[in-house]
N, C-alpha and C positions, 0 to 999 in steps of 0.2 A: 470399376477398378478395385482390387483388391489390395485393402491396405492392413493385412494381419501382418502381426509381426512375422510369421516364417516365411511369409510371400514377399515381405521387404529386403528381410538376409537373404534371400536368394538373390532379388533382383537388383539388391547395392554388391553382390558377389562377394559379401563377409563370409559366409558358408556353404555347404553343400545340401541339398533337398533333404538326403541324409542324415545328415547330421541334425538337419530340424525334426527330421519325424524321430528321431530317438529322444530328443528336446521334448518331444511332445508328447512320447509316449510317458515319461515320465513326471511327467508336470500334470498328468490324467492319472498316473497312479499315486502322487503325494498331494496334487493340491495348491501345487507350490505355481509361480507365474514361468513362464518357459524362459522370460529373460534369467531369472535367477538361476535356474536351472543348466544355461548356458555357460554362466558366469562361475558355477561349479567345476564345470567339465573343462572351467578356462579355453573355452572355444570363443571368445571373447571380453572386454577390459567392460569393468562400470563405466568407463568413460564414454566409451562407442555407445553401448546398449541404450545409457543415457541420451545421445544424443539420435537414435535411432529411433527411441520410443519419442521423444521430441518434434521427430521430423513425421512419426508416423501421426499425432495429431493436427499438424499441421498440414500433410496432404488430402488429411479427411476434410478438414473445415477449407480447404484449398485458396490455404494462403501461401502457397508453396507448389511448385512442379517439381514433376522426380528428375528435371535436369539438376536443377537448382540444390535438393535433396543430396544428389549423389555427388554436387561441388561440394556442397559442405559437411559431407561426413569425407570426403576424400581429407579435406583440411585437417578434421579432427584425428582421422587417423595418422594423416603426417606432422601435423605438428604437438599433437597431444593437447590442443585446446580441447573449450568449451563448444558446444553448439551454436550458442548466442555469437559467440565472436567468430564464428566460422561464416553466420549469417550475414554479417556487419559486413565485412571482408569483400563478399561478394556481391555487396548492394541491396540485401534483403532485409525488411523490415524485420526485428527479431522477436519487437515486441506486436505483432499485428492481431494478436487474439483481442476478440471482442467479448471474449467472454471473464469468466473468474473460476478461481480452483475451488477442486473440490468440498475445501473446508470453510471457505468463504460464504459460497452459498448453503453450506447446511447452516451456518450462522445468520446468515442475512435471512432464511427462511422460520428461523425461530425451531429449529430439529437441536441445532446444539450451540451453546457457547463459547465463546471464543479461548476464553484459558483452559477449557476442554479440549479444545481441538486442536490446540500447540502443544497439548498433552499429548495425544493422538499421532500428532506428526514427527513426532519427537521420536518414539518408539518406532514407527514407518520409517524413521532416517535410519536406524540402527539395526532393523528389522529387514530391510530390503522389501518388505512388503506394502502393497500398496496401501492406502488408507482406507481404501472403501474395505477391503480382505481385512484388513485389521477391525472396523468397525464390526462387522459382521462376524467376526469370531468372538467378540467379547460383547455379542448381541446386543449394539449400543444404538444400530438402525435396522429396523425393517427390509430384509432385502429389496421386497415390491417397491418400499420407500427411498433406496438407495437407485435402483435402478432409474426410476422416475425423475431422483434431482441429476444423474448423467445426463440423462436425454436430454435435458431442459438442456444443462450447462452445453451439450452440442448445437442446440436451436442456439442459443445465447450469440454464441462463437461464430456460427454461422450468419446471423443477423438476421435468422427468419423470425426473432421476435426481442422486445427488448429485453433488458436485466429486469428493471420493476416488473412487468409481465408475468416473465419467468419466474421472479421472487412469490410472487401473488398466486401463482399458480402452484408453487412448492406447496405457501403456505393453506392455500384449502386442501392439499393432497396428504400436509398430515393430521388438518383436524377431520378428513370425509375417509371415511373407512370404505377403501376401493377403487376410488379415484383415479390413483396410479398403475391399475391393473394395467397388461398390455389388452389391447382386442382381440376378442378367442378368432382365431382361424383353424381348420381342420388338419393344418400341418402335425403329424407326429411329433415333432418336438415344441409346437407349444399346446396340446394336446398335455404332454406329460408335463412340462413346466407349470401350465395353471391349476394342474391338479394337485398340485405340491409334490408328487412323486421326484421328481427330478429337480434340483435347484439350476437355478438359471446358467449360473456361472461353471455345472458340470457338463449341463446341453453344451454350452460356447466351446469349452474345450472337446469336446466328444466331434462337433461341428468339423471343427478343424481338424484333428484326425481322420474325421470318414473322408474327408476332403484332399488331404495328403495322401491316405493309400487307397483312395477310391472302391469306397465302401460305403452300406447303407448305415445311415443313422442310427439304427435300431440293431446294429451288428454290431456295432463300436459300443453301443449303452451295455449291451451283455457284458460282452468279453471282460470289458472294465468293471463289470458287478454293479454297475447303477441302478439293474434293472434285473431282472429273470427273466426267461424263458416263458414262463408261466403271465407273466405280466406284460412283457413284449407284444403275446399273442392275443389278450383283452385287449390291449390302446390300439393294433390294428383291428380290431373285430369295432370299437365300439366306432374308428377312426372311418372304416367302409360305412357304418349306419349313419354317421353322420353327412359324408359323402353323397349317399343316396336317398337323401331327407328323411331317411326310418327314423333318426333322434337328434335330437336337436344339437349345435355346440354343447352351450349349457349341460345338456343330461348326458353328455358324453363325457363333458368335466367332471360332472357330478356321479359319474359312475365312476371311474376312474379313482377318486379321491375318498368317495366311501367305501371302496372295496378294500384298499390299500390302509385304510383307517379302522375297516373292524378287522385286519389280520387273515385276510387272503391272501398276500402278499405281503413282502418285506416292506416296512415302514422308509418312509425318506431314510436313508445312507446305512442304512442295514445290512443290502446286497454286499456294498464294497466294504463293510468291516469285514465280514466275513470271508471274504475273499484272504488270502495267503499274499500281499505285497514284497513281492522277491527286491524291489528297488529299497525298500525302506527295513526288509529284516538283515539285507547283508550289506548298509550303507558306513562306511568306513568314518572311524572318529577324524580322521581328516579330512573327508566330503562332510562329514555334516561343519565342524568348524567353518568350513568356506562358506555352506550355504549359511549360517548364522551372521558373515561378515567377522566373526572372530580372527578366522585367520587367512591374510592375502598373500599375494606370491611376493609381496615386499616382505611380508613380516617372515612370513618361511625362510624367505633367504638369510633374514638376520637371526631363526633360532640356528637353521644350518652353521652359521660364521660362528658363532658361540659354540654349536656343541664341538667344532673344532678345537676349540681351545680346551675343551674341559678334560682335565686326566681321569683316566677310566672309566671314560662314556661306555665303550664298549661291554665293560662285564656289570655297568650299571644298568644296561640294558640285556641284559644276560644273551652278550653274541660272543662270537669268539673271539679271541681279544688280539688276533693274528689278521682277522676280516680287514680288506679296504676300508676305508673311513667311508667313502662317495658309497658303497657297496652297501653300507651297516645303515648309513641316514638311509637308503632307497627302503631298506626292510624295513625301516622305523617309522615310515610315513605312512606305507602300506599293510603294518600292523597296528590296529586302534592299541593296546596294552602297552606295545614299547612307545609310539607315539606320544601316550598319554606320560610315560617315564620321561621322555626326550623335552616333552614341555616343562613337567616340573623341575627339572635340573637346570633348563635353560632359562627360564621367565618365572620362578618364585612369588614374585611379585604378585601376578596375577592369577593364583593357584587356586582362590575362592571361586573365579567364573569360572577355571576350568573343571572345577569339581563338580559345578551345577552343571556344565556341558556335558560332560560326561553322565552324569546322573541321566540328563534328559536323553542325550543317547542310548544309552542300557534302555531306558523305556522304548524311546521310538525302534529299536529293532526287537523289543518283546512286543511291541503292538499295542503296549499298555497307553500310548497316546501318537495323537496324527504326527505325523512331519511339522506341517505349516504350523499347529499349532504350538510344537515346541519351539522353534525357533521364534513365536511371538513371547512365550514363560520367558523364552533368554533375553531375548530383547526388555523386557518391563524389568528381569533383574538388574543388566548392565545400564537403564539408563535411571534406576532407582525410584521408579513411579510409583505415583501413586494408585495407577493400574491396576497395578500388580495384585493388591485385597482385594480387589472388587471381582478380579478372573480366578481367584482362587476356588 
């Protein structure tokens, strides 16, 4: 069974195949998680997504059927509850994980803790970004290491082993350098992944794309700049040697990874700086606001009701002062400059984050920094961490 998120919106009928793969295409050229992503293009509420991604760990660890699943997002959607209480509702345990969250056990494994990691979680709530994304931007875990204590926490949940276990087994995985490798197989994408060329978390999404528009793995790594051409064509050359016992896994990793390390090839994430990101040079100071969480379709409605009332909105936005009102807001939203006028006049108040939003914008469409990772700068601004020194 396929339980990614775009194979779920399709098959809970919240969207169109469509509308995932543009979800997807985008979330492969910023970085960003494709619920957030959605949550932009408002082709969906935080509410739903929350309880979608909810129901989607729950049909993995199969404490849940997708009857059951598509009762209880139908609830959410009609009454505007929670997940948990949509579970309740229809007889479903809500709390039936066997496992624990992700911050729990990098604590309970001795990786981090605990007033760290409600540091961590704090900025993730504000950030919309998930926590492990956020550890790994502000290089606080080892991906290899991050990926290692999922898997546990899925064994956990699942009951193919216990907590202590799994605790014990975190803990020699980050004092053994290696430990949490995955096992080489001669698949092209863990081929590239063990060699450090590819990060794991670009394969997964590159995955799901060749998968939506039925495409080779190694088609989708190009186009999206993860990879060249020129490197594409080593990982199958050394991918057949290994195939036909000419070279070992190993030496097939190990060619891979020294080739790409003395400068045959573009280094990890080199291809895709260079690449031209059309979604993140012409993304509008009102799309980025959303994907920040700065600004929602509640809060829009209430600078719209203010800018109503303010006398000479219009030529303080330099429109013509004859324009529709409904007509001048529409230009205002869809021009980042008047946008950015339309907030200061409306919400004063808040004029310091905007100015940092703004700043970070101007950068994210000159390319001077990633998407994901501005939106994590805003996030430690607005929630005043102590983060914040440590990523500068």
């Amino acid at each position: 069974m396929d339980f990614r998120l775009g194979t779920l919106l399709s098959q809970f009928e919240l969207m169109e195949e469509t509308e995932v793969r543009r979800a997807l295409k985008v979330a492969a050229e910023t970085g960003l998680p494709v619920g957030k992503v959605l949550v932009m293009f408002e082709r969906i509420s935080t509410v739903t997504l929350k309880a979608v991604l909810d129901a989607q760990w729950m049909l993995r660890d199969g404490l849940l059927t997708m009857a059951q699943a598509r009762h209880a997002l139908d609830l959410v959607r009609r009454n505007n509850w929670n997940f948990s209480d949509a579970l309740v509702t229809i007889g479903v345990d809500a709390y039936a994980s066997r496992g624990m969250r992700l911050g729990e056990l990098l604590v309970g494994s001795g990786q981090m803790v605990e007033d760290e990691v409600d540091e961590f979680l704090k900025v993730s709530n504000h950030s919309g970004l998930p926590l492990g994304r956020i550890l790994l931007l502000l290089d606080r875990v080892h991906e290899t290491h991050l990926n290692t204590t999922l898997k546990v926490q899925h064994d956990i949940r699942l009951g193919a082993i216990e907590l202590d276990l799994g605790l014990n087994l975190l803990k020699e995985t980050v004092d053994t350098s290696g430990i949490g490798d995955k096992p080489c197989t001669d698949r092209l994408g863990d081929l590239l992944t063990q060699s450090g060329v590819v990060k794991e978390s670009e394969m997964e999404i590159a995955a799901n794309i060749a998968e939506a528009n039925n495409k080779m793995i190694g088609e989708v790594l190009t186009e999206h700049g993860w990879i060249d051409e020129a490197l594409l064509d080593k990982a199958l050359s050394v991918q057949r040697k290994a195939r036909a016992g000419e070279m070992s896994l190993k030496k097939a990793i190990e060619t891979l990874r020294d080739q790409a390390q003395t400068g045959q090839f573009p280094p990890l994430g080199v291809a895709s700086q260079l690449l031209s990101n059309e979604f993140e040079k012409g993304i509008s100071l009102y799309e980025y606001l959303r994907l920040t969480g700065f600004m929602t379709p509640a809060k829009l409605a209430e600078v719209v009701s203010q800018a109503a009332k303010e006398k000479d909105l219009l030529k303080h936005l330099d429109l013509d002062p004859s324009m529709n009102m409904k007509e001048a807001l529409k230009i205002a939203v869809t021009d980042s400059e008047k946008f950015q006028k339309l907030l200061s006049k409306t919400n004063p108040d808040e004029q310091k984050e905007l100015d940092a939003a703004v700043d970070l914008h101007s950068r994210v469409r000159s390319g001077a920094i990633k998407l994901d990772r501005s939106i994590l700068e805003f996030a430690l601004l607005r929630t005043n961490s102590q983060l914040a020194t440590r990523s500068a």
